[in-house]
N, C-alpha and C positions, 0 to 999 in steps of 0.2 A: 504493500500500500504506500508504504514511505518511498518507492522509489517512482512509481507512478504521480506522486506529488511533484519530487525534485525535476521528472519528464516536463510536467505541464508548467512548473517555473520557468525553467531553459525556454519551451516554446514560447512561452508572454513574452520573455524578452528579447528572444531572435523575432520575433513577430512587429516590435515594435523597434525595433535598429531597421529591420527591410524596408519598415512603412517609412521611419527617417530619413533613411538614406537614399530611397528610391528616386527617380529624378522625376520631376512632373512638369508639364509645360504649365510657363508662368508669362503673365504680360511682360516683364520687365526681360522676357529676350529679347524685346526689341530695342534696346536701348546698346547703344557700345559702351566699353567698358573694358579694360588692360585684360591680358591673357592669364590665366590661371597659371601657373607654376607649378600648379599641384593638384590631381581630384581630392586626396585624402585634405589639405588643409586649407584652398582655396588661397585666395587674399588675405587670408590671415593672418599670417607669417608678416609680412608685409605691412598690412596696417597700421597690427600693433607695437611694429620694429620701431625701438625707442632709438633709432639712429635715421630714422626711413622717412627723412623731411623729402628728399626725391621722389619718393613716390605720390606725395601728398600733394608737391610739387605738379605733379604731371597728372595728378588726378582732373586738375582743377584747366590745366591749358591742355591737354589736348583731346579731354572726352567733353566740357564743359560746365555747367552746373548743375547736372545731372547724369547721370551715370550706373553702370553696373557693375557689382561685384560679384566675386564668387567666396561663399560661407565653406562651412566643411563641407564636405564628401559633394560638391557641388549645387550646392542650396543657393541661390540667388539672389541678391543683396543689393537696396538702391541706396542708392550713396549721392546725397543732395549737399549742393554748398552755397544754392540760391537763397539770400537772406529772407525775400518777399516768399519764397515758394514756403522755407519751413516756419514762417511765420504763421502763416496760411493751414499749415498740417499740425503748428502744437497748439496756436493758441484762439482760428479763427471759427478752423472748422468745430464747432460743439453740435451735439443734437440729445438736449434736455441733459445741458448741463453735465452730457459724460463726456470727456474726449474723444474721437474718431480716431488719435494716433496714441499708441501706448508705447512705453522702452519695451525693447525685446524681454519675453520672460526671464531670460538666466540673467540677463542685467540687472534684471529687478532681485533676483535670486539672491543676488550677491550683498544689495544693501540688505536685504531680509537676516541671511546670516552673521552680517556684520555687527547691525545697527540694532534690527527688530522688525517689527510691522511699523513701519511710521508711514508722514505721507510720501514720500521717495519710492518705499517699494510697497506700495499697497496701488489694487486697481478697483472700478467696480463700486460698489453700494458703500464698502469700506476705507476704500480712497475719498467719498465723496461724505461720509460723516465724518471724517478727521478735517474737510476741508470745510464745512458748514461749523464745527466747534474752533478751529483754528483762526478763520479770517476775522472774526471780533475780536478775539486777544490781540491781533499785531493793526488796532485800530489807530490813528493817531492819536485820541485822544489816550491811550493807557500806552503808544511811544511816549507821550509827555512827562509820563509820570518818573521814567524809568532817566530822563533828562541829565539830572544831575548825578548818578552813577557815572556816566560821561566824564564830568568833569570831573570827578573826584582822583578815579585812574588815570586821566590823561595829567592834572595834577601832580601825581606819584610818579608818571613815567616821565616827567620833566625833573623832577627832586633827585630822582636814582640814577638817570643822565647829568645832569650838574655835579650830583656828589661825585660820584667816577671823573669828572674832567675835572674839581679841585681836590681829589685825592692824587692826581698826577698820571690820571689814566694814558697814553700815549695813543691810543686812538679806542673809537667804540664801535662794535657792530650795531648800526642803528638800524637795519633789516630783521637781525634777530630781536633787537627789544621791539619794531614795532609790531613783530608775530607776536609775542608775547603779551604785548599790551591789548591788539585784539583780541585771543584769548579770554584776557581777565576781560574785557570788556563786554563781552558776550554771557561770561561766564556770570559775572556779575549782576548784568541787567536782564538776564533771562532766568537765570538759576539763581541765583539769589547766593551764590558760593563764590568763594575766594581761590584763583587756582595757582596765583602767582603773585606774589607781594610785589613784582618789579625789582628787589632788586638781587645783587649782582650773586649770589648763592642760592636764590629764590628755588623752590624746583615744586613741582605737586605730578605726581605719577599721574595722572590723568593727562594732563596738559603733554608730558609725552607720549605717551601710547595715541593720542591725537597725533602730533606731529610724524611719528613714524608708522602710522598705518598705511599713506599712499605711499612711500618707500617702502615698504614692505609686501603690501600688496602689489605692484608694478615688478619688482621680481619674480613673481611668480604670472607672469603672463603668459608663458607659454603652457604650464600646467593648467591654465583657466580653461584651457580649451579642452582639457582632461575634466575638467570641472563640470564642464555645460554637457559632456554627452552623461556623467557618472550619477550628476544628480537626481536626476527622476526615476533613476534605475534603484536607488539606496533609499531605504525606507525613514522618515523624517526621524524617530527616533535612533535609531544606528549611524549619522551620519556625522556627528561627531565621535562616537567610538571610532569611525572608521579614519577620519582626520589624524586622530590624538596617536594611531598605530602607524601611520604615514611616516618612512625612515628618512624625513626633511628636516633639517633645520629647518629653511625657510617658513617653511608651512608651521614649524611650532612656533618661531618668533612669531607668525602673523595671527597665532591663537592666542599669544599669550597677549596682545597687542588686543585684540577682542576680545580676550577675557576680564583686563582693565580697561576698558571702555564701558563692559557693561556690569562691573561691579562696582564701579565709580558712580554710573549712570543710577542703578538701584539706592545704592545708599542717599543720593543725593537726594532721588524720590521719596524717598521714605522719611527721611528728616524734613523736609517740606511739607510734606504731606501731615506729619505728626502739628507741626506749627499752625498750619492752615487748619487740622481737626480742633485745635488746643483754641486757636480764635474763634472758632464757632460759637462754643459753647462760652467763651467769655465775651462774645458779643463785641469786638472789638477787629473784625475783616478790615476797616480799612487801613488802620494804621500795619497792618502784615503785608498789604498787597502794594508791593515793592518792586517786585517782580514780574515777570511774564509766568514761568510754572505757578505762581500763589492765584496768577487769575486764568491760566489755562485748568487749575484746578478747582474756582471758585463757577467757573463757566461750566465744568464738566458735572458738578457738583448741581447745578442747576437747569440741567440739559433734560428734556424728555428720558424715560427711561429704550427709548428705540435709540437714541441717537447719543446717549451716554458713551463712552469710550472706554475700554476695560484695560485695566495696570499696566498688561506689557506695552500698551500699542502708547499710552502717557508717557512710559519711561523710553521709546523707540524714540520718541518726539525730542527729547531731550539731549539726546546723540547726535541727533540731524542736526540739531540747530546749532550746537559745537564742531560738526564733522564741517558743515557748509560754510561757518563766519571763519575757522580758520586758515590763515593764508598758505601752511607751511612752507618756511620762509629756510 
């Protein structure tokens, strides 16, 4: 019986590589587009060649601003660099408020396992109540609030730059303090947390495992493409066992780099969240609400119970908004 099982496993899965990799006629053969290199990797190679400014180059003057590529095993790829056309494709075409164009699944796949469910990699009913609780938190009137956080930081990162140049500094990296100062800046007016005092020993392990995620992740590009056919095949709960056995550095640095990300990202929810319950009941919300998480939590708090938001997809929220303000400098 057990072996009749492991039969009809093997066939799901060779059933669904032939359905993938099969080739089917698509409009987009009418379009030109550089020559494949390869059926197994397509244009990929290529694309994401962190030296491959030539090809990018040539994308653009001899196919024009449109074009075709080739995915794995020859899947076919439109590759737009007209600003009016994907204007048009992300933000014009709507119909009842859902987008017409989405990121490819495994792209979205990736901030999922990174990040969480936030609105980055969410689509669908659940993209769209993260985005109806979301767009009144970042209203102007509650930017105003968050105003003088601004200056209190940029304050700090003027005092910790002057101390260094009359303590006899000989020159300052002012690229990295101004990564850093967005950072606190974010961290501050959205999180209501402190992640870098500015100055010159300053450090808070969150603030790097931010800076070394797209270095970390960007090395392992050629493995992503290992990523995109393995993930749908590995079942959701096994697919960090499967990771954590993976005989990579690489791939352990970029776990341990997402594992302080979102053990930072929890705690920080949790203590927020404790503060905002603690105002409730002393009746005293406005003097808390300082922040964006005190009123992404005071909004969700008062949301319809359909349109409420559940813990991880608040605490995913809270990642995006530090993965995207900073510059990594």
């Amino acid at each position: 019986m057990v072996e009749y099982f492991y039969i009809a496993c093997l066939t799901y899965v060779v059933w669904k590589l032939v359905r993938w990799i099969s080739p089917s006629k698509s409009s987009l053969d009418n379009l030109r587009g550089p020559p494949s290199p390869s059926w197994l990797t397509g244009n990929m190679m290529q694309l994401y060649d962190k030296q491959g400014w030539e090809f990018h180059r040539d994308l653009q003057t001899k196919y024009g601003p449109v074009s075709r590529l080739q995915g794995l095993f020859g899947q076919p790829m439109l590759c737009v660099f007209d600003p009016a056309a994907m204007n048009t494709i992300v933000l014009k075409d709507h119909q009842q408020h859902m987008p017409l164009f989405e990121e490819m699944q495994w792209f979205m796949n990736i901030g999922l396992d990174s990040f969480g469910p936030g609105l980055l990699s969410t689509t669908g009913e659940t993209h769209r109540k993260q985005r109806k609780l979301l767009s009144p938190v970042f209203s102007p009137k509650n930017l105003r609030i968050i105003t003088p956080v601004f200056y209190e930081v940029t304050h700090r990162l003027q005092t910790s730059i002057k101390n260094l140049l009359e303590n006899g500094a000989p020159e300052v990296d002012v690229a990295q303090y101004m990564g850093r100062a967005a950072l606190e800046l974010i961290g501050q007016s959205a999180l209501g947390h402190c992640f870098d005092p500015l100055t010159e020993e300053g450090h808070h392990p969150y603030a790097k495992a931010m800076k070394n995620y797209i270095p970390a992740f960007t090395s392992l590009s050629k493995e992503v493409q290992l990523y995109r056919l393995a993930r749908p095949l590995i079942p959701a709960p096994l697919r960090r066992t499967v990771m954590n056995i993976l005989p990579s550095r690489r791939v352990k640095r970029l776990l341990r780099i997402v594992d302080t990300m979102h053990d930072n990202a929890v705690r920080t929810y949790m203590e927020k969240k404790a503060a905002f319950e603690s105002a409730q009941k002393n009746e005293d919300e406005d003097d808390q609400a300082k922040d964006l998480v005190t009123l992404l939590l005071r909004a969700n708090a008062g949301a319809l119970k359909e349109d409420a938001l559940p813990e991880d997809e608040l605490i995913a929220q809270l990642s995006y908004d530090l993965h995207c303000s900073h510059p990594y400098p």
